[in-house]
C-alpha positions in Angstrom: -42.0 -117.9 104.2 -40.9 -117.4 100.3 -39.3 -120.1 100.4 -42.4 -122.5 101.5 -45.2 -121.0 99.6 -43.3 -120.8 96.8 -42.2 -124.3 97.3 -45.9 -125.6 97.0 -46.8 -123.7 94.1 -47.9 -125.8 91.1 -49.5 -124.0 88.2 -47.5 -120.7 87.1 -48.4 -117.5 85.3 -45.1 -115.8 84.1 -45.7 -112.2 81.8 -42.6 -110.9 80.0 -43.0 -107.4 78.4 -41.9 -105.7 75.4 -38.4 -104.2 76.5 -37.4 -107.5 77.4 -38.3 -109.1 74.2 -37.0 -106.2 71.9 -33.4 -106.7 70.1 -32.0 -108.5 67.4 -33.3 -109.4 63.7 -36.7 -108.8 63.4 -37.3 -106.8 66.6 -36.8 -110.3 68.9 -34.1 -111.1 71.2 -34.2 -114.8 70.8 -31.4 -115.5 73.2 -33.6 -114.6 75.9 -37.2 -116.2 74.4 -34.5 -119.8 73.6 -33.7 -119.5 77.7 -37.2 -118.8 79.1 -38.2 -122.3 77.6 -35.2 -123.9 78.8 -36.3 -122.9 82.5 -40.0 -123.9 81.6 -38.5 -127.0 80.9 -36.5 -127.1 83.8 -39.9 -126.5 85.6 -42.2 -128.7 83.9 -39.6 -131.5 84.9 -40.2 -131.0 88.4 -44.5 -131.3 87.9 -45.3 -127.1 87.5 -47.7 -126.0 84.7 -46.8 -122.4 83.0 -48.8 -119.8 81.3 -46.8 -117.5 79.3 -48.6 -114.2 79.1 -46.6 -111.7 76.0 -46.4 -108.4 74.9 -44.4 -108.1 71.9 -46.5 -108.0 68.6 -46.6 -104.3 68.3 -43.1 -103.8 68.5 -41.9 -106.8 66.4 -44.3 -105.8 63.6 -42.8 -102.1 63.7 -39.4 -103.1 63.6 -40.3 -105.5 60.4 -42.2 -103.0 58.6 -40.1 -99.5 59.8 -40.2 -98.1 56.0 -44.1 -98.4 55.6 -45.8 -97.4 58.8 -42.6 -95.5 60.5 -43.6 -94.0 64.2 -47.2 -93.6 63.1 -49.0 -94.3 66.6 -52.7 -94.4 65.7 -55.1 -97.2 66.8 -55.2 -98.9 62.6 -51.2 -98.7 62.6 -51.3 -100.4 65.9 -53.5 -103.3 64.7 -52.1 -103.6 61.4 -48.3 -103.8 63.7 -50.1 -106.0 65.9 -51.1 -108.8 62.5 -47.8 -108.6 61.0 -45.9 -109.0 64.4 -47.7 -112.0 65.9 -47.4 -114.1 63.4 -43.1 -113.7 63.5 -43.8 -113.2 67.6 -45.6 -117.0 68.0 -43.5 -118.4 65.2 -40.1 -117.7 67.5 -42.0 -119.0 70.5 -42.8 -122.3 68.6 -39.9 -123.1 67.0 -37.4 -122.0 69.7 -39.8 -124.3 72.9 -40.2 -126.9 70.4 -36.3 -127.4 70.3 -36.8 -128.0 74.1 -39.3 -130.5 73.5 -41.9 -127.8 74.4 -45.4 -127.4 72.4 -47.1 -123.9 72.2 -50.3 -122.7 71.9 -51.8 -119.4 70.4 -54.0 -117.4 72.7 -55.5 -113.8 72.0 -58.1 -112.2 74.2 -60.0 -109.3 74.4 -62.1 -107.8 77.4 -65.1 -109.1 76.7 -63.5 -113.0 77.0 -63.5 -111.8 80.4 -66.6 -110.1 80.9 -68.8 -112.1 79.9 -69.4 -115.2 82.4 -70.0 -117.5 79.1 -66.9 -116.1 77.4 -64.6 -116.2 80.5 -65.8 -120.0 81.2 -65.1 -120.9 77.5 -61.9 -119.4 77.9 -61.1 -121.1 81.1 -61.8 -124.8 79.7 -59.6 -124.4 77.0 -56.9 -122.8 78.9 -57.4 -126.2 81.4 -57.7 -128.0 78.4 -54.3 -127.1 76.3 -52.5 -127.6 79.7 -54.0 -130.6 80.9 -52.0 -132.2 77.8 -49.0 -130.4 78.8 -48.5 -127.5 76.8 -47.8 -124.0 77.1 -50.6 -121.5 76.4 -48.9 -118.3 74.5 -51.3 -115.4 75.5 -51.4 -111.9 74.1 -54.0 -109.5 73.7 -55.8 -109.4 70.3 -54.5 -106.1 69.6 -55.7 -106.7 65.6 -58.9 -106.6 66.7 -59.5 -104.8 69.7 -60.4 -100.9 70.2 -60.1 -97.9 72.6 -63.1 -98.8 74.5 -62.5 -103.0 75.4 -58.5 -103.4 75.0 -56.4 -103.6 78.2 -54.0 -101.4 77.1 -50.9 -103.2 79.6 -50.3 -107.0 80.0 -49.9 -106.8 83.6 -53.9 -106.6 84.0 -54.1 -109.2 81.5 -51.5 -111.2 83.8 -53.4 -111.1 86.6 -56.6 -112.0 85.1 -55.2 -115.3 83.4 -53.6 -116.2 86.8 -57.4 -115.9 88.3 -58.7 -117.3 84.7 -56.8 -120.8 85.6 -57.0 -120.7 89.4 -52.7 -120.3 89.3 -50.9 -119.9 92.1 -48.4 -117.4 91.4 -47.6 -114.6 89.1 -44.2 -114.2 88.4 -43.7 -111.2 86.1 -40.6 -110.1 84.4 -39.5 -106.5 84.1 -36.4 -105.1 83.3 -35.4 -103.4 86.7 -34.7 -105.7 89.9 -38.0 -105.6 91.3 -39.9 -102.5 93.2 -37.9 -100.1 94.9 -39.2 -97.6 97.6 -37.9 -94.7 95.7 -36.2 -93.9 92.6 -32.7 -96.5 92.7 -30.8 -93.1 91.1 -32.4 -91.3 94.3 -31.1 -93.5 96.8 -34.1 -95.4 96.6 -33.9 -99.6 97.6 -34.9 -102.6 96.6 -37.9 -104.1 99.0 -37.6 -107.8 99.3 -41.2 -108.5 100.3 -44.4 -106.5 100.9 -47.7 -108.4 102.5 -49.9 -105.7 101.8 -50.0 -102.8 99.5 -50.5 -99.4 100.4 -50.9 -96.1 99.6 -47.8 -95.4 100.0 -46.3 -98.2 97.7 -48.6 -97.3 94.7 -47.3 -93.6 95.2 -43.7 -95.0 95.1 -44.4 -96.2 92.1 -45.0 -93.7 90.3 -46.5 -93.5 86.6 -42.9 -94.8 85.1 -42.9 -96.2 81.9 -40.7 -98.5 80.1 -39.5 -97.1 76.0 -41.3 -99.9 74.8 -44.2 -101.2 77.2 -47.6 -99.4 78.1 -47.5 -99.8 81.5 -44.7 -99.7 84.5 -44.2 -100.8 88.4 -48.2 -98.9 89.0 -49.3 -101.6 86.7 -47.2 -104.3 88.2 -48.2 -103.6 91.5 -52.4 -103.5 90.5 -51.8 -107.2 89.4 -50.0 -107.8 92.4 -52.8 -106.7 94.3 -55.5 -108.6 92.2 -54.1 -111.5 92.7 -52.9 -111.8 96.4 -56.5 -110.3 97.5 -58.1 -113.4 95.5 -55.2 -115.8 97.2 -52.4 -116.4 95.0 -48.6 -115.1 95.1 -46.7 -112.4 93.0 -43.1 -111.5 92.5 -41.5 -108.7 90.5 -38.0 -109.5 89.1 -35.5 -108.5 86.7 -36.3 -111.0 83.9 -32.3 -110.7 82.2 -30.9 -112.7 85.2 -30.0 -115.8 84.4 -32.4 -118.7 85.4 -34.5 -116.3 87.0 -37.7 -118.4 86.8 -36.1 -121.2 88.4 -34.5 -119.3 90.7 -38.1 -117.4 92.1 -39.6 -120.4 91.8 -36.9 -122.1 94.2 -37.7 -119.3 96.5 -34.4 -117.4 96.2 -34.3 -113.8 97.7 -34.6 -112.5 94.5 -37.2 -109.4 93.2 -40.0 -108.2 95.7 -41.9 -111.2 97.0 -45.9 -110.2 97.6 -47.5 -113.1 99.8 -51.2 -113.9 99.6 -53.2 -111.2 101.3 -56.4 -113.2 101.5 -58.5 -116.6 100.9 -58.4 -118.0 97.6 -61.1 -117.2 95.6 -62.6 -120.4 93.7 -64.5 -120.8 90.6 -67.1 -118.1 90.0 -65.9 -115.8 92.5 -62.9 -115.1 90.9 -65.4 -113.9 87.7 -67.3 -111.8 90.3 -64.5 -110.2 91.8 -62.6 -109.3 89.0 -63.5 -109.8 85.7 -66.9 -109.9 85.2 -68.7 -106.3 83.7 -70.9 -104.6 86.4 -74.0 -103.3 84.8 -74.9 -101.5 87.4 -74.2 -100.1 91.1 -76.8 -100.8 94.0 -76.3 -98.5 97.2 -77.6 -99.9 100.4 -77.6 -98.5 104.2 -75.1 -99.2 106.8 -76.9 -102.2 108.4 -77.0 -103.7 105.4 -73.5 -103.0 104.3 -72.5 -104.9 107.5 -74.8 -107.5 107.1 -73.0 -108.5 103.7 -69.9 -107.5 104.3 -69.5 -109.0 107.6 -72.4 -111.3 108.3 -72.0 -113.1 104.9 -75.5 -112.2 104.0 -77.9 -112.5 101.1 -79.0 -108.4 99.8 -82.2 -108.2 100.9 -84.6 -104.9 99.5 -85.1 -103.2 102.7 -81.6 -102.4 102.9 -81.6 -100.6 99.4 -81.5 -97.3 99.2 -80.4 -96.1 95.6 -80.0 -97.6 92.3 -77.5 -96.2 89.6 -77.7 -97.6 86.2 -79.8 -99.6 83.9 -79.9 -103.5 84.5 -81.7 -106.8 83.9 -82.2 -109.9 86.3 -78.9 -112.1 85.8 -77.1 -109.2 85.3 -73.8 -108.5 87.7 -74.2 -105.3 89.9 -71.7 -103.9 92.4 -73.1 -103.0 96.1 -71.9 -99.7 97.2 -72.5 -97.7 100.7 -71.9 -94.5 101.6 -70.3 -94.1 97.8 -67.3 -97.3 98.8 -67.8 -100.2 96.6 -68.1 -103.6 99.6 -69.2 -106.2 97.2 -70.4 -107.2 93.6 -72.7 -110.1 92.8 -75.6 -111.0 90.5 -78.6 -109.2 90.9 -81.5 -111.4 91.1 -83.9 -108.4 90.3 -83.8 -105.7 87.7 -82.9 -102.1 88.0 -86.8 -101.3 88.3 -87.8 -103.8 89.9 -85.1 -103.0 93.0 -86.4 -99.2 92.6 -89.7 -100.4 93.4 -88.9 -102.3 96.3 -86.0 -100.5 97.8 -86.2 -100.1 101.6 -89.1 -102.3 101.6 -89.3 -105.5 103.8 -89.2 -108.8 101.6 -92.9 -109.7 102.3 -93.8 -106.8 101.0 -91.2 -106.9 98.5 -93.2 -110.1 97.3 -96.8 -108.1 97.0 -95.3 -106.2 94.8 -93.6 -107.8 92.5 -96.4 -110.4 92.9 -94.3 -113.2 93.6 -95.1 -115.9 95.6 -91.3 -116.6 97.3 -89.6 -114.0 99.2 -87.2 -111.9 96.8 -83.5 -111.4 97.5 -82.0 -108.8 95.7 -78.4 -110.6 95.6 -78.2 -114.3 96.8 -75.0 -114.6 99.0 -74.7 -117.6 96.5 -74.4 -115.0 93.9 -71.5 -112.4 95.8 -68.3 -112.2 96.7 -67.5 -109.1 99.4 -64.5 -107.0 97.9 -63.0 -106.6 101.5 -58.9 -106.2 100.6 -59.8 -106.1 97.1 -59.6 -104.0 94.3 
């Protein structure tokens, strides 16, 4: 099964964190950045397109400026760390691909590129664009400019929403431990080769563990795992020092934990719903109508409304909740009065009063995509 789906797979994500990066002059192990692109080249020989999604710039622009902002840890150090290592961060990346025939391009994102359905699309043409002409898209998080309230915080999330940004199929990210492991390796714990669905169970295996240098750990890896297998694509987990380790996941080799898709692909605008878009609000409906979107792929009507939780306008995505479980999110066609007024209503008289003259939907099933397996 690895073998095949991997196989087919054409466009590529691949996220490489900070302790992988870390060593060297400057902060930068360029050994290891020097054979990454000879294995994107390797792969863009045999037809794949890759994303590269990095951490880095933090660290690189505390080990260039040690004496001046030491350990400090507050969120100006961070963007002022952030500026100065970037620039030395993308400068490695261009010059060492470019001596494999390889042409980079600068990427930083924040949140809001995501959130926003205008932003997100913006950012998903030129993502298209820059590798429609065959280079390699360079993305980081704009930690210079981002705060508390709209940075990710961990790469892994931003992974997993480029690989749903460009429609990839497969994640592939690189850690610095073989892959995920039930229990602790030092505990007698062992490497698990693939898992087709993650539970409870996994994400407690996990753990909250944290790498010296990154912000997140396998809890992280596994969330993007699971964003991206409910929406359709693969993911693997693997230790990023082995040699030709992208090639060798790629060629389907038993190597790291293999997750297989989990679901459907999501396509287009659903992938925005799902995942990335900024829910304004929460609409709460009964049971009949829980099952009538959930299972009988259903528009929201009003008489199946029975609460409203937060403040939002017509156009504005909402997520549909019952019984306090969130089972889809879509655009609400109404606004947070205007389903108050009508909840539990029948849409005729839905349309008396809101004195329209077409019966009113409160989410089209155009407009939603049913969170069933998803995060």
């Amino acid at each position: 099964m690895r073998k095949s789906m991997l196989g087919r797979t054409k466009r590529i994500v691949v996220k490489v964190g900070s302790a992988l990066l870390a060593g060297g002059q400057r902060g930068l192990n360029r050994k290891f950045i020097g054979h990454l692109a000879e294995q994107f080249r390797a792969e863009k020989a045999r037809g794949r397109e890759i994303v590269l999604v990095s951490s880095g710039a933090i660290a690189t622009g505390r080990n260039i400026m040690p004496d001046s902002l030491g350990s400090a840890d507050d969120l100006p150090t961070k963007q002022a760390l952030a500026s100065i290592g970037q620039v030395e961060l993308m400068h490695t990346y261009g010059r060492l691909f470019k001596r494999r025939g390889i042409t980079t391009a600068q990427v930083l994102i924040t949140r809001e590129d995501f959130q926003e359905r205008v932003r997100f699309t913006n950012a998903q043409n030129t993502l298209n664009r820059l590798i429609g002409i065959g280079a390699v898209p360079v993305i980081n998080e704009n930690d210079a400019v981002a705060t508390e309230e709209i940075r990710f915080g961990e790469n892994d999330f931003i992974a997993a929403l480029v690989t749903l940004l460009v429609g990839a199929d497969a994640l592939v990210l690189l850690t610095d431990v073989e892959g995920f492991y039930n229990a602790p390796p030092d505990e007698g714990g062992s490497l698990v080769s693939i898992i087709e669905r993650i539970t409870a169970e996994h994400s407690a295996a996990a753990g909250g563990s944290r790498s010296g240098l990154g912000s997140g750990g396998m809890a992280s890896k596994l969330m993007a795992a699971k964003m991206v297998t409910s929406a359709g694509s693969l993911a693997v987990i693997a230790k990023g020092r082995r040699r030709h380790i992208v090639n060798r996941v790629l060629a389907g080799e038993e190597v790291g934990t293999f997750f297989p898709p989990a679901g459907s692909k999501l396509k287009g605008k659903r992938r925005w719903l799902a995942f990335a878009g900024k829910a304004e609000g929460s609409i709460e409906v009964d049971a009949g109508a829980a099952n009538a979107v959930h299972k009988g792929k259903k528009s929201l009507l009003p008489s199946g409304v029975t609460g409203v939780s937060g403040v939002f306008a017509a156009g504005d995505l909402v997520e549909i909740s019952c019984a306090g479980a969130r089972i889809a999110r879509g655009i609400s066609e109404m606004s947070s009065a205007e389903v108050l007024k009508t909840k539990g209503l029948h849409s005729r008289r839905a349309m008396e009063v809101l004195g329209r003259s077409t019966e009113s939907e409160v989410v089209h099933r155009d407009n939603l995509v049913v969170l069933e397996g998803l995060l």
